[in-house]
N, C-alpha and C positions, 0 to 999 in steps of 0.2 A: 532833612526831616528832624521832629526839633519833639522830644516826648517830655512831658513833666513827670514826677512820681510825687503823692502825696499819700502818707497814711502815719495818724496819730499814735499807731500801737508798734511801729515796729524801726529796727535800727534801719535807715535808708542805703547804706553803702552796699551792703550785699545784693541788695535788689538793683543798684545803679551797675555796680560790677556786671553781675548777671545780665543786666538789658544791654549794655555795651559788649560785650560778650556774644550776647545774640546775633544782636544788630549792631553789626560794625559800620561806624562813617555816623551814622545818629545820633543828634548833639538830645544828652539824656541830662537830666537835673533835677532836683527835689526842687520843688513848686515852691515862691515866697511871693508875698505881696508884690505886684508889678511886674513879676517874668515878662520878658518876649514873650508875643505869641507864640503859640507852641500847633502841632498836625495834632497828637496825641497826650488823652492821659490816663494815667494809671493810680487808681485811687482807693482808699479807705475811707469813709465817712468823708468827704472831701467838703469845704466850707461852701458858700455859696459866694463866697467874695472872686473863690478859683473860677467858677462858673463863669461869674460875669464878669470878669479880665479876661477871659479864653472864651470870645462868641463865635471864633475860627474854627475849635476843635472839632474835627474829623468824626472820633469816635472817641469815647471814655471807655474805660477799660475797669471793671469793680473786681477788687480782688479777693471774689467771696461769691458765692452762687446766691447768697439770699442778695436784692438791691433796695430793697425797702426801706435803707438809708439816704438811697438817691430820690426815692419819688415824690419827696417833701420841694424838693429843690424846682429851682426856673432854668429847666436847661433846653436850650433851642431847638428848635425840631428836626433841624438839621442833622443833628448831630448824635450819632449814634451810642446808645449805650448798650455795653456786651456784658454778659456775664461770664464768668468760668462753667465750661461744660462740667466737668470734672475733677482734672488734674489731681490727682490723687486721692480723694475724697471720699468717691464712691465706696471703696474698697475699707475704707474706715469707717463711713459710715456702716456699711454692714456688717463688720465686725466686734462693733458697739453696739446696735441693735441685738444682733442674735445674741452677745453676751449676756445683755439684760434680760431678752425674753428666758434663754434657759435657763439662767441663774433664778427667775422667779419659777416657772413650773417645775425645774428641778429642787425647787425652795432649800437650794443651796447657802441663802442670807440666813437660814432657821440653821443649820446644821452647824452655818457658821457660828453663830450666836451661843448654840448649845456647847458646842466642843472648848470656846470661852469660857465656859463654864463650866467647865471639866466633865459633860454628860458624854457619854458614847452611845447615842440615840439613832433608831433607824426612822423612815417613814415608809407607807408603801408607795411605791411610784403612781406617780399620774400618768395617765394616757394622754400622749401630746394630741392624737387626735379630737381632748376635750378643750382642745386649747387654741380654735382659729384665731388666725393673726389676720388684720386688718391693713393696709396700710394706705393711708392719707396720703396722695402724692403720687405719678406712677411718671415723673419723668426719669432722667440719668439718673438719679440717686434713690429714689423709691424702687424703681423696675430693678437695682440692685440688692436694694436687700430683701425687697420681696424675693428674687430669684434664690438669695442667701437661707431665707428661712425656707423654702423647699426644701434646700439640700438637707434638712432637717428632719424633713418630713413633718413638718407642721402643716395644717392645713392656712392655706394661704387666698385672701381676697385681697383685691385694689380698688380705692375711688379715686377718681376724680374728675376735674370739672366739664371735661369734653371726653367722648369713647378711648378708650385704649384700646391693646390687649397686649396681653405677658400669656406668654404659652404657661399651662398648666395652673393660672390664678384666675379667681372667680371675681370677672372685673364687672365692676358697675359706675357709674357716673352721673353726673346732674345733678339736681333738686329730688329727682323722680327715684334713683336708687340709695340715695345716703341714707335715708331710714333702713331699707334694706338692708342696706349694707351695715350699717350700727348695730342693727337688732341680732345679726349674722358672726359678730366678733367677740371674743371674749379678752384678746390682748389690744389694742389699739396703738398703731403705732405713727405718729405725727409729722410729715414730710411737707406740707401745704405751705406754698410761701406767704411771707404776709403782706395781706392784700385787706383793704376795708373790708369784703367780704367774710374774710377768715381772723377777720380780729374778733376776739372773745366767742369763736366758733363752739369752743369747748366748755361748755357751762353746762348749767344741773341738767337741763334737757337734751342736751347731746348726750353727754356722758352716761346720763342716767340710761340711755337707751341699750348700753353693751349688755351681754349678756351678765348675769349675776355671778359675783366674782371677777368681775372684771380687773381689767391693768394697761396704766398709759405708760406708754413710752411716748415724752414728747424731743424730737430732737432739732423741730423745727424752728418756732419761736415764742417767747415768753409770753408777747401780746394773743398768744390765743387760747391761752386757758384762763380760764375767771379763776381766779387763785382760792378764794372763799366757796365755789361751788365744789373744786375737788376735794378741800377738805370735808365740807361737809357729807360727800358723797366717801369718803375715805372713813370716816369717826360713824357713818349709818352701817358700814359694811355692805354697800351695795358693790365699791370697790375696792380690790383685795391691797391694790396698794400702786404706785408710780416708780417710773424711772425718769428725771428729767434734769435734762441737758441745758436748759435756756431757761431766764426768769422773765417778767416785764423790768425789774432793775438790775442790771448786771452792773457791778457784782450783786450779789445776793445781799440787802441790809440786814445787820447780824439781829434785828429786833422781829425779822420774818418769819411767821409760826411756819415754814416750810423746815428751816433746819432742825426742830424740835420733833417733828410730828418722826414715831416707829415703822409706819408704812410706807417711807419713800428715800428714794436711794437719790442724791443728788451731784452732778459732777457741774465741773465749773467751765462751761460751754466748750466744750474740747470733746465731742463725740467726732468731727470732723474737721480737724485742724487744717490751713492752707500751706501747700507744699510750695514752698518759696521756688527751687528750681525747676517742678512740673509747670507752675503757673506761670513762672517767664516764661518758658519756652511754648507752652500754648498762645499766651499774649502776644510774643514775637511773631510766631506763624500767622496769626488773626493779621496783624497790623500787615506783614509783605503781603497778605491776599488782600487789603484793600487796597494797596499800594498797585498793584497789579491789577484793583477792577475787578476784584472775585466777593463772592459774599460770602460772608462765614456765620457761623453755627452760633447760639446763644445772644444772637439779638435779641434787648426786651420790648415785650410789646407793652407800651407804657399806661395805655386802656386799661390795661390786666394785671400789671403791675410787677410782670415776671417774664 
């Protein structure tokens, strides 16, 4: 069994160790122009040159739960692409999420600001119940930190595109409940992969439909907010202000009124970083069960994009 690894962003030896590690006897190597064919591969943004010298591969392997880097590409149909269920993720993503939601209705950024400033100022608390959370997305990573802002006691809804249910979340879906559901949220929080559908989803009519005072948290992806609609809706005060994780150009160009503007908190796409030794060893298990003729979890369906 013969795997490639290719990804632009990261040192490749640890992840080759680690895959030899796993899968002992399986000749592993970092991907170059002309490889042997290879069963498998394991990828990051991977070229389309790797695609088409590998029309054997078995299954591709993304190492990242979004793949909306892969669906530009001509990849054979044979041949399957997985995503990351999880592998550590979840658990950060939720952890990021609820920081930001509390940090803004606790307006903890205010108190921080003040005390910079040498005031020792109170406010009176908000009631989290004026504060339902929305969340965009109800698969592994959404139905996680929905479940996270429960523990909160925030009032908690879910959309998305086909029925769910998450016990104790007021789940709606389709065409038929997202106005519902928008008009229903006062924080919103952005899980939706990105798919044609969901690019530029977040624009002055979406957003504008939260309740007033509104707050995004997007931790999904840059292509789906219209960057001009939420300032605008940010400088009218319909919305109280952003948390967001992802741009449309990462890095962020230092000329972008996003890092200037007071109502928005920005980090540098790291709300769910990938766990090098969770995701070998997920990857490894995936690869022996098709080895063995079993199907595994986080095949994309490439219709949908996710």
């Amino acid at each position: 069994m013969r795997i490639l690894y290719h990804a632009n962003i990261t040192k490749p030896e640890p992840w080759l160790a680690g895959f030899r590690a796993a899968l002992p006897g399986a000749d592993i190597a970092v991907w170059e122009p002309g490889a042997p064919p290879a069963d498998y591969a394991v990828v990051w943004a991977p070229p389309q040159q790797l695609i088409d010298e590998q029309p054997g591969l078995k299954a591709i392997f993304n190492t990242g739960a979004g793949v909306d880097a892969l669906m530009p590409l001509r990849i054979p149909p044979n041949t399957l692409l997985v995503r990351l269920d999880d592998a550590g993720m979840s658990v950060q993503m939720a952890e990021y999420v609820c920081h930001a939601v509390i940090r803004h209705v606790r307006e903890l950024d205010l108190y921080e600001a003040d005390m910079r400033q040498g005031n020792w100022t109170f406010r009176k608390p908000r009631d989290r119940r004026d504060f339902p959370c929305g969340v965009m997305g109800l698969g592994v990573l959404g139905t996680r930190v929905a479940r996270a802002l429960q523990h909160f006691e925030f009032p908690v809804l879910g959309w998305s595109r086909t029925p769910r249910q998450v016990e104790g979340v007021r789940c709606l879906s389709g065409a038929g409940g997202f106005d519902e559901f928008l008009a229903a949220t006062r924080v919103l929080v952005c899980l939706l992969p990105l798919t044609p559908d969901t690019r530029d989803l977040l624009d002055r009519r979406t957003l504008g439909k939260l309740m007033k005072g509104g707050y995004l948290v997007n931790v999904a992806r840059g292509g789906q907010v219209v960057d001009q609609d939420l300032l605008a809706l940010l400088d009218e005060g319909h919305l109280a202000g952003a948390t967001l994780d992802v741009f449309r150009d990462e890095p962020l160009p230092p000329e972008h009124p996003f890092w200037r503007h007071p109502k928005l908190t920005l980090t540098p796409h790291t709300s769910a970083r990938t766990l090098r030794d969770e995701t070998i060893a997920q990857i490894a298990g995936k690869i022996r069960a098709l080895e063995r003729g079993e199907p595994v979890a986080g095949v994309v369906d490439r219709e949908r994009g996710y």
